[in-house]
C-alpha positions in Angstrom: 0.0 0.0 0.0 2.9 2.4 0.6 4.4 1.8 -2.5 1.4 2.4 -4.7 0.5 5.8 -2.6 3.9 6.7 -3.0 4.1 5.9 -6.8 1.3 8.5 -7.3 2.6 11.0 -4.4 6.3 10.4 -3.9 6.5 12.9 -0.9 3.3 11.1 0.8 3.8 10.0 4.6 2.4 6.7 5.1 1.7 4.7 8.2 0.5 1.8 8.4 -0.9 0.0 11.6 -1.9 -3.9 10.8 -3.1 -4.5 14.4 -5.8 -1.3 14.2 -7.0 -2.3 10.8 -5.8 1.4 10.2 -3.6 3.7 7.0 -2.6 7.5 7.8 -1.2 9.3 4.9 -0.1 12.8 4.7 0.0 13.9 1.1 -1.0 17.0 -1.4 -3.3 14.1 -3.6 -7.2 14.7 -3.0 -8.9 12.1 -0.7 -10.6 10.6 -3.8 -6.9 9.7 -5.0 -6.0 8.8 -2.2 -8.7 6.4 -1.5 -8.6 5.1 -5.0 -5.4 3.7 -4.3 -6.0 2.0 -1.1 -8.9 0.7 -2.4 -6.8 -0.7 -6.0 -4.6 -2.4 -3.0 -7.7 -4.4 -2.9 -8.7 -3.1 0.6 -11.8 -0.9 2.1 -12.0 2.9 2.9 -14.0 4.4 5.3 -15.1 7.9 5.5 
């Protein structure tokens, strides 16, 4: 998941916590984009 937010925003901060079920990401790319991506990774985004 990193690498695909960071092949579209290669400044984003990502952090990712496993245990929480939970992504952060810290990046100029609209939600939308952002949530595109995740979501490409194959896993859900909540609002």
């Amino acid at each position: 998941m990193t690498q695909a937010l960071q092949a579209r925003d290669p400044q984003a901060e990502v952090q990712v916590d496993i245990a929480a079920g939970e992504v952060r990401v810290a990046s100029h790319l609209p939600r939308e984009t952002v949530a595109a991506a995740i979501r490409e990774e194959g896993y859900a985004v909540s609002p």
